[in-house]
N, C-alpha and C positions, 0 to 999 in steps of 0.2 A: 504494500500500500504506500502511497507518494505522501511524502510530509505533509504539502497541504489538503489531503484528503482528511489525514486524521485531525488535522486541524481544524475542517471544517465542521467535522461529526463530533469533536468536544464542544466546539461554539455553540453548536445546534442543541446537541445536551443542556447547556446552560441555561439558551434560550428558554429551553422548555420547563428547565426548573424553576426559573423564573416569574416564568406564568402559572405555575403551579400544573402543568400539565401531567409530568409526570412522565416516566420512559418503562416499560413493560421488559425490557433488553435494552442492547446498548445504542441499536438504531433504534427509527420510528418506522413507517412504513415509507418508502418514495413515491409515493402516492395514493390520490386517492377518489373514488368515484362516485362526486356526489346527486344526486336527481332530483329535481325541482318538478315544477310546474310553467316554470318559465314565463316570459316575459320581464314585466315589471316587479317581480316578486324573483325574479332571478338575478337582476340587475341590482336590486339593493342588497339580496344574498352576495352577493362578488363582491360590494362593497365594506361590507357589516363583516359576514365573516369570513369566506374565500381566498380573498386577496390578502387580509389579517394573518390568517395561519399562515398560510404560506410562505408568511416574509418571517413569522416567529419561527416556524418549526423549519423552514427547508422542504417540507413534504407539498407534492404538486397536486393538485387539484384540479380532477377535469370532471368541470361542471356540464352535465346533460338534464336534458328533461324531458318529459313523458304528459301525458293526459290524463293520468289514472288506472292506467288499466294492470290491476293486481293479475291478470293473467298473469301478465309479462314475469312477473315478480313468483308466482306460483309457478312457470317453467323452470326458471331459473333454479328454483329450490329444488323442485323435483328432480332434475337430470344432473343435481350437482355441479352445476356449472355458473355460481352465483359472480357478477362481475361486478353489480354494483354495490358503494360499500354503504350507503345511507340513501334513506329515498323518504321526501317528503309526501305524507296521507293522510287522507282524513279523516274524521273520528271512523264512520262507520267501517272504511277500507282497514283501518288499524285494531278493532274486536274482530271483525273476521277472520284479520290474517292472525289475531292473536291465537283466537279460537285454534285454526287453521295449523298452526304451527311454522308459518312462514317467516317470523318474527324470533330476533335473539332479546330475548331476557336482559333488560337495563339492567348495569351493575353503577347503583345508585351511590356507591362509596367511589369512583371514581365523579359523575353527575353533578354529583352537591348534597344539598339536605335539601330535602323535598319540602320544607316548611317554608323555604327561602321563594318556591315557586306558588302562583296561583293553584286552588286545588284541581282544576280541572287538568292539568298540565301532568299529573302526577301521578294520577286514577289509576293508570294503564299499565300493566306489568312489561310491557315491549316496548314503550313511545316515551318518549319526550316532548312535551309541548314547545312549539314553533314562535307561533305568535296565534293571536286572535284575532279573529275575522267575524266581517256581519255578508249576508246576502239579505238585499235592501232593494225596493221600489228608488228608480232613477229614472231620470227623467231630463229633455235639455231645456234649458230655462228662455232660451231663444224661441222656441216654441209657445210656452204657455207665458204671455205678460197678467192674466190675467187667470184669476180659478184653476188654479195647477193640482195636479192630484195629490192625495190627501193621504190615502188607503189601497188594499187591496182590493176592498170594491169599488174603489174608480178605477183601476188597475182593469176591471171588468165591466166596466161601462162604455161601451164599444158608441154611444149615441151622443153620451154628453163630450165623451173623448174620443171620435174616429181616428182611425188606424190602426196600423200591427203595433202588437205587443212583442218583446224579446222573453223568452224561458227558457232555463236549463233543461238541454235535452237529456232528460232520464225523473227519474221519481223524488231522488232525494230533493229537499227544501221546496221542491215543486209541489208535492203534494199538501205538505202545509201552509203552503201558497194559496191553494184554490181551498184548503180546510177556511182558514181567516176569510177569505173574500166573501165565503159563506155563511160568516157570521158565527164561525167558534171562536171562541174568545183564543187568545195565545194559550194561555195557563192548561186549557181542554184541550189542546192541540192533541199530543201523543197518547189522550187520554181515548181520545176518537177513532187515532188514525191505529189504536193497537187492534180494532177489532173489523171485521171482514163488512160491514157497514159504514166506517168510516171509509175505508181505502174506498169504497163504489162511491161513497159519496165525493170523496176528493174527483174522481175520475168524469163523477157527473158531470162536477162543476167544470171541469178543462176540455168537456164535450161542448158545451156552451160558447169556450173561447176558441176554441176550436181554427174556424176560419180567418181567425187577426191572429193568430202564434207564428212568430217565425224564433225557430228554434236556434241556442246557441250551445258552443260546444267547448269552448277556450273560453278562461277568464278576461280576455281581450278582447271578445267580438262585442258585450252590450255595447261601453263606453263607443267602437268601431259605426254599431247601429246608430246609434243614437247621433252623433256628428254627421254623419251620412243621411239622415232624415228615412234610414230603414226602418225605423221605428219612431213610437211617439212614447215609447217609455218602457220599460225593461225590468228586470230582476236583475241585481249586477253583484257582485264584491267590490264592499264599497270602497276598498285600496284601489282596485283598476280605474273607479270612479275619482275618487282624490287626484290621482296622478296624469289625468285628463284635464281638472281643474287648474292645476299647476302649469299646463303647459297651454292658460286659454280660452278652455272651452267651458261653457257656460252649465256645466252639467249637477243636477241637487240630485241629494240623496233622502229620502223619510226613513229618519229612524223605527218611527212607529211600524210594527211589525215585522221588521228587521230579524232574520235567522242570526243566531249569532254562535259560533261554535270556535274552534281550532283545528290547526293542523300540524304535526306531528314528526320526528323523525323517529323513522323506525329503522333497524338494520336487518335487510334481508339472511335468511339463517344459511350457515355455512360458507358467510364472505372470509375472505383469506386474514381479512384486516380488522380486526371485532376490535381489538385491543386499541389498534388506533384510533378508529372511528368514535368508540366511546369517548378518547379525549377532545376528539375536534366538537363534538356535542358539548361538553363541558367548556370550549373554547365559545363556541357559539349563542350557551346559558349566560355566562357574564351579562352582570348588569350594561358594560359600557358598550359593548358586542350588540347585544339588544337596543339602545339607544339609538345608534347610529343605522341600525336596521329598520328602525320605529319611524324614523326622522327620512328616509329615502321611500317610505311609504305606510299608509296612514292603517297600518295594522297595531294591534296592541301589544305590548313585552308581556310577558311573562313570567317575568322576573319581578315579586314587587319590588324589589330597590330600585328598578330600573323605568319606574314609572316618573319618581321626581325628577331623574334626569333630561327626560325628554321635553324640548324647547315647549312653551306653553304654547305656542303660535301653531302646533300640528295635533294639540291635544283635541281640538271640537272635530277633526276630521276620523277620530278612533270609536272605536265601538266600544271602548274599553273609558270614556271618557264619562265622568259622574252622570253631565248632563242629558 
């Protein structure tokens, strides 16, 4: 080995001791394969943590991202041939695979103390909570000067509001979508949709909207509809919406009946890199980590320390914000 190799690999060592990372052996991994969902929510990933490790540890990180699809993630485990080393999911895709056994087991003395984080971040014997997210009625404000929609049932008021509406194509938050429009209260919601009555009834109601749906499939397409006059108002996550504002466009979000959940990093089971990847999760938990994640898009931390830290000036645009 060349002198300044081993030179490099003590520095690195330090580095990481530094940040309390911690080393498992005397390398780290030289890389590492992280999966997103991409776009704007991958962009302030590279910024917040990606780009951070990288320059602490020395370990490369090549950011990819996907749509969701736990298939992908359930071959993978199945044929042994696991490439990716962390992959962000959502609650439901994260009890699945947990169920499922697609998921490696958090080893929470590397993590942190789980008291440190929100409880819902914590729940999950496989996950880490990410950040917090709302899916939210949006709407472009160039459009409506005057009596702009309120609810989800103006969301289905095709008369008093013509045009296409945007929805997520598939069930999740959808269905409680068309539950509210119909007059369950939020609180009833999962009380409804647990039983073979509610789900017809949710489905009734999206028979109705029927011919104004144009369906989306990327957390990028509402905000995309909605500037393009595809639509006259959407279901969206309200970070792709924020960060539409930011660059311009005249786009509101109603909190009022707003889904509001997280999402997760999980590590696909039997990646080469468990050991590492738990640290870069713990790299990622930090309060200041999260801040700067928080601040490149209007999702919430997870961390409570890391809620004073974020600028007061991005707090109304969070889900996670008192008001």
């Amino acid at each position: 080995m060349k002198k300044t190799t081993i030179k490099a690999a003590v520095l690195r060592t330090a580095a990481m001791a530094c940040l309390g990372l911690g080393m498992s052996g005397v390398y780290a991994a030289d890389s590492l394969t992280l999966v997103s969902f991409g776009g704007d929510n991958k962009t302030a990933q590279e910024k917040a943590y990606y780009g951070p490790y990288e320059k602490a540890t020395g370990t490369k990180i090549t950011a990819a991202e996907y749509n969701g699809e736990q298939a992908k993630i359930k071959a993978m485990v199945d044929t042994n041939s696991v490439s990716w080393d962390a992959v962000e999911v959502e609650s439901p895709e994260l009890v699945r695979g947990c169920e499922e056994g697609l998921f490696e087991p958090i080893d929470w003395g590397v993590i942190g103390n789980k008291a440190d984080f929100i409880e819902a971040a914590t729940d999950k014997d496989c996950g880490v909570g990410m950040f917090v997210w709302s899916v939210a009625l949006s709407y472009n404000a160039d459009k409506f000067k005057d009596n702009a929609p309120k609810s989800w049932a103006d969301f289905w008021d095709v008369k008093k509001y013509p045009g296409k509406r945007g929805l997520r194509k598939g069930a999740k938050y959808t269905l409680e979508i068309a539950l509210m429009a119909d007059g369950v209260p939020p609180k009833e919601v999962y009380k409804v949709l647990a039983t073979p009555e509610g789900v017809d009834r949710a489905f009734a109601k999206l028979d109705q909207l029927k011919p104004n749906i144009q369906w989306w499939e990327s957390g990028a397409q509402p905000a995309q509809y909605l500037v393009s006059g595809d639509v006259v108002m959407t279901s969206a996550y309200n970070g792709r919406i924020s960060q539409a504002t930011r660059e311009g466009k005249n786009l509101k979000v109603v909190w009022d009946g707003s889904v509001y959940d997280l999402d997760y990093w999980a590590i696909p089971k039997g990646g080469a890199n468990k050991a590492e990847t738990m640290k870069f999760i713990a790299f990622a938990s930090k309060p200041e980590t999260q801040k700067v994640y928080a601040e490149n898009i209007a999702y919430g931390a997870v961390k409570k320390n890391a809620i004073g830290l974020i600028d007061k000036k991005y707090l109304p645009d969070m889900p996670t914000a008192p008001d």
